[in-house]
C-alpha positions in Angstrom: 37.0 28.2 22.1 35.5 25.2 20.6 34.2 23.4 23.0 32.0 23.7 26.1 33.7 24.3 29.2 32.4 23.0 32.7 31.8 25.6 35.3 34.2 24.1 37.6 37.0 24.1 34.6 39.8 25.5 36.9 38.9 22.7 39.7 38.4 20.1 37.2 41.5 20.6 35.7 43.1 20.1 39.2 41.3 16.8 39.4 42.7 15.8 36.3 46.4 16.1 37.7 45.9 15.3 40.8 44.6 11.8 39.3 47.6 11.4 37.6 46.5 9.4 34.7 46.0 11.5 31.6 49.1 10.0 29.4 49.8 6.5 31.1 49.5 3.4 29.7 46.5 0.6 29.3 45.4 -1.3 32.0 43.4 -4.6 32.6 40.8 -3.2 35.0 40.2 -0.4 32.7 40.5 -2.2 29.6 37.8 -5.1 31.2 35.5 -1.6 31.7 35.5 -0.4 28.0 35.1 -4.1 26.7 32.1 -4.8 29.2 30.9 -1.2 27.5 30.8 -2.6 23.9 29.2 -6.0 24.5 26.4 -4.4 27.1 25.4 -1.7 24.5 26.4 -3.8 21.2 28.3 -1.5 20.2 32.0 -1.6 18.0 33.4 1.3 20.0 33.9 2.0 23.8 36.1 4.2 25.8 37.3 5.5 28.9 38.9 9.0 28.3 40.5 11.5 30.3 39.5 15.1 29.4 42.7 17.6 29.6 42.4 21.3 29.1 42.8 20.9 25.1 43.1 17.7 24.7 41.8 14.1 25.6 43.4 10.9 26.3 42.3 7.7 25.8 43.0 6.0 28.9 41.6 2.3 27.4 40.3 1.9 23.9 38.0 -1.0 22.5 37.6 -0.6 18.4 39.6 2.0 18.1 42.7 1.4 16.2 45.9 1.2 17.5 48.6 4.4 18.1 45.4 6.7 18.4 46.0 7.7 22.2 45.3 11.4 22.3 42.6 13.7 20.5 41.7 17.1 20.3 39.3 18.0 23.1 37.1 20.1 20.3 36.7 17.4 18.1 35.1 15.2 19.9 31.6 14.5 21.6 33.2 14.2 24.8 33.8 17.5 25.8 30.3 18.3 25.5 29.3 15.1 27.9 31.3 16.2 30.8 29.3 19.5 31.1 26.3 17.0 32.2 26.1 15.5 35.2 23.9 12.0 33.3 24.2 10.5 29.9 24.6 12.9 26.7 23.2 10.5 24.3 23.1 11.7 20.3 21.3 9.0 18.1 22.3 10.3 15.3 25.1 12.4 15.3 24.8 13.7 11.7 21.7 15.0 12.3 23.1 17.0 15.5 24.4 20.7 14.3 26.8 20.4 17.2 28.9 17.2 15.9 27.8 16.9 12.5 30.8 18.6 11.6 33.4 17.3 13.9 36.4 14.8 12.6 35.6 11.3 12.6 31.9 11.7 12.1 32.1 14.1 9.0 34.7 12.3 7.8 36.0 8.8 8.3 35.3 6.5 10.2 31.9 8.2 10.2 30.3 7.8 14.0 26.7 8.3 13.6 25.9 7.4 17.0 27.4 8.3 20.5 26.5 8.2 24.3 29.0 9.3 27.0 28.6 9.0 30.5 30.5 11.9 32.4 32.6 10.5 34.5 32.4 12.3 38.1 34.7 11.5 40.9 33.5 12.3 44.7 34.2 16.0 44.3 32.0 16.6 41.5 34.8 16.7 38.9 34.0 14.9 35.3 37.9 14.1 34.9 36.3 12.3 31.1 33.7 9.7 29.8 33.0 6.3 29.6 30.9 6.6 25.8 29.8 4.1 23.3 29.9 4.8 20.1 28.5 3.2 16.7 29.0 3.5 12.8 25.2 3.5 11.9 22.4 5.8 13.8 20.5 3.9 17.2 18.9 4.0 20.0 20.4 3.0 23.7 18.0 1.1 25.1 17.3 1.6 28.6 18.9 -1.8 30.2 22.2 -0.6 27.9 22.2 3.0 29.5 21.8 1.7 33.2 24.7 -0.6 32.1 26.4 2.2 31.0 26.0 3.8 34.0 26.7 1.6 36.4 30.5 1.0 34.5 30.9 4.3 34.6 30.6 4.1 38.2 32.9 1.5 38.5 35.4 3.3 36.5 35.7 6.1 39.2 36.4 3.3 41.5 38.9 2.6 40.0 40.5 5.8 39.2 39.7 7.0 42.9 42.0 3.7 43.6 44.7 4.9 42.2 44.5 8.5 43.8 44.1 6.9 46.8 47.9 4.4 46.1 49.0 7.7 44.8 48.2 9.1 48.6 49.3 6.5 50.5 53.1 6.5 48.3 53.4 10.2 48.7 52.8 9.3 52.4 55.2 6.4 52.9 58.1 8.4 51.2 57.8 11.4 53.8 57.7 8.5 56.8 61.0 8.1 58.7 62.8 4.9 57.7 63.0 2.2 60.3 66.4 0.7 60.9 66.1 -2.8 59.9 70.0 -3.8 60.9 69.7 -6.6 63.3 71.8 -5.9 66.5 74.1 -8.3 67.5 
């Protein structure tokens, strides 16, 4: 394997489904958290990702270009940031033997910087990240990472949201219909 694996894997994994949100489409509330991302850290790239048992999704995007929606889960920093419970934060990611190497940072577009906040629903599952990314080397400054931090919280909020609507549909399906024919 390529890639670090979380000790809860199996569980995680089960998180990740049970969300039901790896592979389905943009949203507003998600795309508002990746923007907020970039202009709080001043950074090109942000994005909220869903980590799948190879692969991960990119559940909203900001500077990435368009008709990139899935990525390999060993070629990316990500899969390293949701073995941590806080920030993994790599100023310079060619100077870091674990991602010099990896696509898009040995080769175009050339990330040299990255920050990913695991993203850790109330089970202790990181389902993916919320991470920042930039073309030249930095530092996060401290406001940015509390930033960071704080959107990633939101961001479970949101996808606890939808697991709850997810709940509450499965429920209403399995509750008898009422008959709603007037009597005369």
């Amino acid at each position: 394997m390529d890639f670090p694996l979380p000790e809860n894997e199996v569980e995680r994994l089960a998180a990740v489904q049970a969300y039901d949100v790896y592979g389905t489409d943009p949203e507003a509330g998600f795309d508002d958290l990746t923007n907020l991302a970039s202009l709080i850290a001043g950074t090109p790239i942000a994005i909220v990702n869903v980590v799948g048992d190879t692969k991960i999704w990119l559940k909203s995007r900001h500077g990435v270009p368009p008709g990139i929606d899935e990525l390999p889960r060993g070629g990316v920093c990500c899969a390293h940031a949701i073995c941590r419970s806080d920030m993994l934060v790599v100023p310079d990611t060619h100077a870091d033997d674990r991602f010099k190497a990896l696509p898009f940072i040995g080769t175009e577009p050339f990330i040299s910087f990255y920050a990913g906040m695991p993203l850790i629903d109330s089970g202790g599952h990181a389902l993916g990240t919320l991470c920042i990314m930039d073309l030249t080397p930095r530092e996060l400054t401290f406001e940015a990472a509390e930033g960071i931090r704080r959107l990633a919280r939101q961001t479970i909020a949101q996808l606890e949201l939808r697991l709850k609507l997810i709940e509450i549909l499965a429920r209403s399906r399995n509750w008898p219909r009422r008959n709603n024919a007037r009597t005369a």
